[in-house]
C-alpha positions in Angstrom: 0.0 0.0 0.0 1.4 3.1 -1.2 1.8 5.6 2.4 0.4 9.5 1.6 2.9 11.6 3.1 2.1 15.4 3.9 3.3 18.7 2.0 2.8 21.0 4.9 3.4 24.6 3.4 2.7 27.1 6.6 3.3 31.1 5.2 4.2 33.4 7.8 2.4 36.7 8.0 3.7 39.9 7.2 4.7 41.9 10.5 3.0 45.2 11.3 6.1 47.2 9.8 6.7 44.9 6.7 6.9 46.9 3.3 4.2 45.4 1.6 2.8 45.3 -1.9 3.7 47.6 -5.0 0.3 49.1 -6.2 1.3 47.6 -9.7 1.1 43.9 -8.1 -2.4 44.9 -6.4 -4.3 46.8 -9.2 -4.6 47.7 -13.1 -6.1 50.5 -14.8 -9.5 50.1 -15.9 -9.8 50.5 -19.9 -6.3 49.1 -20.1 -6.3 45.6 -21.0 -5.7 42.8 -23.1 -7.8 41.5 -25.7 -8.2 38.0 -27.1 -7.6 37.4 -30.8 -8.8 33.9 -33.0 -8.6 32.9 -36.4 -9.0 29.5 -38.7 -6.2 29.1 -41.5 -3.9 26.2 -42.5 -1.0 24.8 -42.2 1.2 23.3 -45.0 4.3 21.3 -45.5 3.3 18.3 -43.3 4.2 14.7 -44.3 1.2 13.0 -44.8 -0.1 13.8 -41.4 -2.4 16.2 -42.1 -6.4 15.5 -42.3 -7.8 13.0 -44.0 -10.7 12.9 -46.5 -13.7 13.0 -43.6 -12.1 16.6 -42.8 -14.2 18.1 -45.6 -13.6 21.8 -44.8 -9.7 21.5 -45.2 -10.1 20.9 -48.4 -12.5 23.5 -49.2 -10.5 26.0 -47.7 -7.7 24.9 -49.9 -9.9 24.8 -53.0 -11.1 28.9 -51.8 -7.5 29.9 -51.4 -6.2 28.3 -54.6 -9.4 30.0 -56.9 -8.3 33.1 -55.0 -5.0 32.7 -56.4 -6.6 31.8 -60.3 -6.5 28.2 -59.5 -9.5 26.6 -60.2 -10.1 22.5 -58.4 -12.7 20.6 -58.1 -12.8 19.6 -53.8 -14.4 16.4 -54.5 -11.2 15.2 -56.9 -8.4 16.3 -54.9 -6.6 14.4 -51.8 -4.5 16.4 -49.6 -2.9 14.4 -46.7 0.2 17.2 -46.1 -2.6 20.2 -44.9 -4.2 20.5 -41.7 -7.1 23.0 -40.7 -5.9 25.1 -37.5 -7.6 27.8 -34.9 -5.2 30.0 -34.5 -5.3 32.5 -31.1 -3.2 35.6 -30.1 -3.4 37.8 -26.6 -3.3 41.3 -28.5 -1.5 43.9 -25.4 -3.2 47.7 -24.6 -1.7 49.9 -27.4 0.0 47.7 -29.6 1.3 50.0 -32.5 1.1 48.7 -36.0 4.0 46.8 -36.8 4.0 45.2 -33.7 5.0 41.6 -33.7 2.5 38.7 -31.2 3.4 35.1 -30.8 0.4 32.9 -32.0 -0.7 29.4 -31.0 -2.1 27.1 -33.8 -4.0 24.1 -33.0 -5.2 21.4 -35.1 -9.2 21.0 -35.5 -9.3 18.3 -37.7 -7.8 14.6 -38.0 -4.3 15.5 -37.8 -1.9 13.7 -36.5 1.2 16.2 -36.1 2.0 19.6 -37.0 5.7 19.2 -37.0 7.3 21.2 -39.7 4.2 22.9 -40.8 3.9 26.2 -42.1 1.0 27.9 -41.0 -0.5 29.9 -44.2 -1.8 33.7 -43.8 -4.0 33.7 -41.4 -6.5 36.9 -40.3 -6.8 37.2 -36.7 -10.0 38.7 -35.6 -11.7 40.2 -32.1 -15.1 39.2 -30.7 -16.8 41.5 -33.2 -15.3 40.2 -35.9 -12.7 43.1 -36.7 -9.1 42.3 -38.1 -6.4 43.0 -35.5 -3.4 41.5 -36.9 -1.9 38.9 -39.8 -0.6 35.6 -38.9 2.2 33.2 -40.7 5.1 31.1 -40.1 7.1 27.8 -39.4 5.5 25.9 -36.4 7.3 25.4 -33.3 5.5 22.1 -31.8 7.7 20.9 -28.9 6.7 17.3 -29.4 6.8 14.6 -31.5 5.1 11.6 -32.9 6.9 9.1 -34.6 6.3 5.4 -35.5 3.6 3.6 -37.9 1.0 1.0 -37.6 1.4 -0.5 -33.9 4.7 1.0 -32.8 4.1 4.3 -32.3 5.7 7.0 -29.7 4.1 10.4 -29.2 6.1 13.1 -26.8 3.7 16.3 -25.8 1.1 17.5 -28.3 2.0 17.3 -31.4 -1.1 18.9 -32.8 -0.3 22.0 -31.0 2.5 24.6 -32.1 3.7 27.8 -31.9 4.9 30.7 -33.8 7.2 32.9 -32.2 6.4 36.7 -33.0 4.4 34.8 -35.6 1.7 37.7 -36.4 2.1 41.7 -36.9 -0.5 44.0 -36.2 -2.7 45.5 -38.5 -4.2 47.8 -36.2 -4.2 49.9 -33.0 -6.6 48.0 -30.4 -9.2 50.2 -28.6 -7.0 51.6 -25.7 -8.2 54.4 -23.0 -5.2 57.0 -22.2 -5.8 58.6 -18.4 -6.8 62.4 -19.3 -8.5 64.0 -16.0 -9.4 60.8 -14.1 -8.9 57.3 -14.0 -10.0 54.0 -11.8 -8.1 51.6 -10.4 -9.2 47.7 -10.5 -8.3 45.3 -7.9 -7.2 42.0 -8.9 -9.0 40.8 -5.9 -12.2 42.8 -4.3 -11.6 43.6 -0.7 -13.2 47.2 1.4 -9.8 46.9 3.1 -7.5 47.0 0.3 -9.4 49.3 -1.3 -9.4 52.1 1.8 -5.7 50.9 1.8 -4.9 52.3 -1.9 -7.1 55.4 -1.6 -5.4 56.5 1.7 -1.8 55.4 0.5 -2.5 58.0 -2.7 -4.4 61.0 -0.5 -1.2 60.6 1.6 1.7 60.3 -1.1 0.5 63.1 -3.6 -0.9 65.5 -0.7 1.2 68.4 -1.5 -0.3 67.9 -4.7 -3.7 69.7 -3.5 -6.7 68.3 -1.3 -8.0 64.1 -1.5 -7.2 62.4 -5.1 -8.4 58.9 -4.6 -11.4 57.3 -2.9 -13.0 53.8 -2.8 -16.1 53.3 -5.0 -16.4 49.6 -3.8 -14.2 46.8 -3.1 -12.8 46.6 -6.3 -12.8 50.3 -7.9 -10.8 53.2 -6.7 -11.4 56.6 -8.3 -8.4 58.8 -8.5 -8.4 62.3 -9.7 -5.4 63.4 -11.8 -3.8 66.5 -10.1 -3.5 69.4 -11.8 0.2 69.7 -11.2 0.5 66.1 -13.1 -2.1 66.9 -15.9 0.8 67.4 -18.9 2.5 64.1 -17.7 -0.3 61.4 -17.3 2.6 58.9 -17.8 4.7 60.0 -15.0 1.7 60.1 -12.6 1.1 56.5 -13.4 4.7 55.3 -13.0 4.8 57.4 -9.4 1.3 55.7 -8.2 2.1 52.2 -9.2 5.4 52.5 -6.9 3.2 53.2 -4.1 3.7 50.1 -1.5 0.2 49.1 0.1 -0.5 46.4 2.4 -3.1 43.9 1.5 -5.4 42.4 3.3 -7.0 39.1 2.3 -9.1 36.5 4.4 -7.7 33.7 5.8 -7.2 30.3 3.3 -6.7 26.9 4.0 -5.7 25.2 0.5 -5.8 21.0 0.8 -5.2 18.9 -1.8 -6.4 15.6 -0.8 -4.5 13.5 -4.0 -1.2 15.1 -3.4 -1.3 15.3 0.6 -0.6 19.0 0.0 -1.5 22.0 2.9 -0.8 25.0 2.4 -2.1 27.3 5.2 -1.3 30.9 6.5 1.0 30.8 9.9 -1.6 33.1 12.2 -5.0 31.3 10.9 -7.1 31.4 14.5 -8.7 29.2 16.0 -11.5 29.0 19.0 -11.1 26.6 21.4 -11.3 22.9 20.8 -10.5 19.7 22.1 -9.9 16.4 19.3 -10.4 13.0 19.4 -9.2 10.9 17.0 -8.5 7.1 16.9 -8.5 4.2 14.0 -10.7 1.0 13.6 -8.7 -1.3 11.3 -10.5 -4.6 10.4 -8.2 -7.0 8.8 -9.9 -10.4 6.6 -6.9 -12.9 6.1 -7.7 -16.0 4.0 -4.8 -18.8 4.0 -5.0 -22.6 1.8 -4.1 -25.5 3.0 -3.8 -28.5 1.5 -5.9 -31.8 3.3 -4.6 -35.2 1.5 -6.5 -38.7 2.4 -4.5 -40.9 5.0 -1.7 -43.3 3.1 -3.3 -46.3 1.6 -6.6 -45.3 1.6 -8.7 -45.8 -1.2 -11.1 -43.4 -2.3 -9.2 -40.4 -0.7 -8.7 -36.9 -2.9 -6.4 -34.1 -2.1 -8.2 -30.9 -2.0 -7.4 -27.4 -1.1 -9.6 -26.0 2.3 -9.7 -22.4 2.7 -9.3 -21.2 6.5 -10.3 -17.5 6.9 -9.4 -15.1 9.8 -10.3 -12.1 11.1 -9.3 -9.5 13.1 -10.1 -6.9 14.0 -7.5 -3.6 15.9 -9.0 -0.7 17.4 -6.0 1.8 18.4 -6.4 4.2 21.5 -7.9 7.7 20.6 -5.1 10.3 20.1 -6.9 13.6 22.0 -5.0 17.3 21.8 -6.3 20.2 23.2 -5.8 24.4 22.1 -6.4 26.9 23.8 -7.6 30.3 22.6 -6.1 31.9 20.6 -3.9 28.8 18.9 -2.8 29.3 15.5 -3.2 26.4 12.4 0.7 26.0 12.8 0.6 25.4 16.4 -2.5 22.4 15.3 -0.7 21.0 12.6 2.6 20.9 14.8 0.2 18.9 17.5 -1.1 16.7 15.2 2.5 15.4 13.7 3.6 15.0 16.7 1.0 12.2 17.7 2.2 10.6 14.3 -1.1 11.9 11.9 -1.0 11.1 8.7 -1.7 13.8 5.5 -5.3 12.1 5.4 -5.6 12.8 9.3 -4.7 15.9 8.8 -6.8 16.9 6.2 -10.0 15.4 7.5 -9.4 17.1 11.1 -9.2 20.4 9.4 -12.3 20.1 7.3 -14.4 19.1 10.4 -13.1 21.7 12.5 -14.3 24.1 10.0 -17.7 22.6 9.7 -17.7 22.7 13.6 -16.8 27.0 13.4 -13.5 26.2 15.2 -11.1 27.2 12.0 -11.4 31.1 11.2 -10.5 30.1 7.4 -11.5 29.6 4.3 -10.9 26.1 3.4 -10.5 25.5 -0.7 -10.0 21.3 -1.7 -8.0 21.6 -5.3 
């Protein structure tokens, strides 16, 4: 039986003095973003792994390019095994300039087999609404393999996934907005705390600036008014407030992964007080063959094979620990190992003190 041994991460809290967070690390700019680009084009140049016949719309995207190009085919007569139909996808970054250069994934929708070596044909790239962004093409990086034929066969990775390495250039400026008199600030995670946090660390910083800049719409938006004295350098006032330092505040998590024995757990998570049992019934069914043979010279006799089952049945003494007020996660966890619990122990203990109140955490099971 294979024994689950625990992973106990513990992460100590910040003290009272401790730096903190840069603002950049805690919040973005609203209207500055990233936006998600897609696309369907082909790749050519494989060796006979590319679809196969039941991939119908390969070939009539071949046949659409080719008349396109003056080169008229009938799709029903041709047979392409070295071309593979692909969605292509980019992550397009807040004021890309024409010109710019992304890197593009390509991945095979058909009946492909492997991409390796392909070339991946010009390819539009396209937003939610439909409007062309940026021009993809170029040699696929794949970063597996797949090799063999018939029954002997070795795949490494995904093959019928690539890459192109500042594989498309933009076509167009995306939809950006610049900070003129205002702007908001988004929190990567909502919290009133935070939030107060921000707006008092900007009132503070840029108070010879004038009266209050920044205030706290909710627990994820913070309004900030652009000063006068920074109006002609937007830029600059951006690069000064993301250098702020804050300290965040968060709840309290327990993280458990139950197939990996994995804990992870903040150092100072409370708990109330509480008093655990905890003890094992193990019932054990043994089943042993012997042989029985008929006495020597008797006639008749057979040798069989007679079964003899046996149980048993261990109940070990209840292992009890007791916290007091006050007692941290870490000081629980450091109890429990030390009366020899397993991961499993562990994690069940933890889960039903939570469902009893006594754990001040969030737990999350991955």
């Amino acid at each position: 039986m294979k024994k689950l041994c625990a992973l106990i991460l513990i992460v100590a809290a910040l003290p009272a003095g401790a730096t903190g967070s840069r603002l950049k690390e805690l919040a973005s700019l609203e209207g500055v973003r990233d936006n998600q680009l897609i696309g369907y084009g082909l790749v050519a140049g494989l060796s006979g792994t590319g679809d196969k016949a039941q991939t119908v719309f390969s070939i009539q995207t071949l046949t659409n390019m080719l008349r396109r190009m003056g080169v008229v085919v009938n799709p029903t007569q041709i047979m392409v095994r070295n071309i593979a139909a692909v969605m292509v996808t980019a992550t397009l970054p807040p004021f890309a300039q024409p010109g710019t250069h992304l890197d593009i994934t390509a991945a095979a929708i058909g009946d492909a087999t492997n991409l390796q070596g392909g070339l991946l044909l010009m390819t539009a790239l396209k937003d939610a609404n439909g409007d062309t962004y940026a021009m993809a093409q170029g040699s696929l990086l794949t970063g597996g393999f797949a090799a063999g034929r018939g029954g002997n066969t070795q795949t490494v990775n995904h093959p019928t996934v690539g890459r192109v390495p500042g594989g498309a250039i933009v076509e167009k400026a995306p939809p950006s907005i610049e900070p003129a008199t205002s702007l908001k600030l988004q929190l990567n995670e909502a919290d009133y705390t935070t939030a107060a946090r921000i707006a008092d660390a900007l009132n503070k910083h840029f108070a010879a600036d004038g009266g209050p800049i920044a205030h706290a719409e909710s627990s994820a938006v913070v309004a900030v008014a652009i000063p006068p004295a920074w109006a002609s350098r937007t830029v600059e006032f951006v690069a000064e407030m993301e250098d702020l330092t804050v300290e965040p505040d968060h709840r309290e998590k327990v993280i458990i992964s139950e197939k990996t024995g994995t804990i992870v757990l903040g150092k100072d998570v409370k708990l109330s007080p509480v008093s655990i049992l905890h003890g094992a019934l193990t019932v054990e069914v043994k089943t042993t063959y012997e042989v029985s043979q008929p006495a020597p010279f008797s006639s008749g006799g057979q040798t069989t094979v007679v079964p003899q089952t046996r149980l048993e049945a261990k109940e070990e003494k209840a292992k009890s620990i007791s916290l007091e007020k006050g007692a941290t996660v870490d000081q629980l966890v450091r109890a429990l190992q030390a009366i020899g619990s397993t991961a499993r122990d562990i994690i069940t203990i933890l889960e039903s003190m939570r469902s009893a109140g006594a754990l001040d955490a969030d737990i999350e099971v991955l």
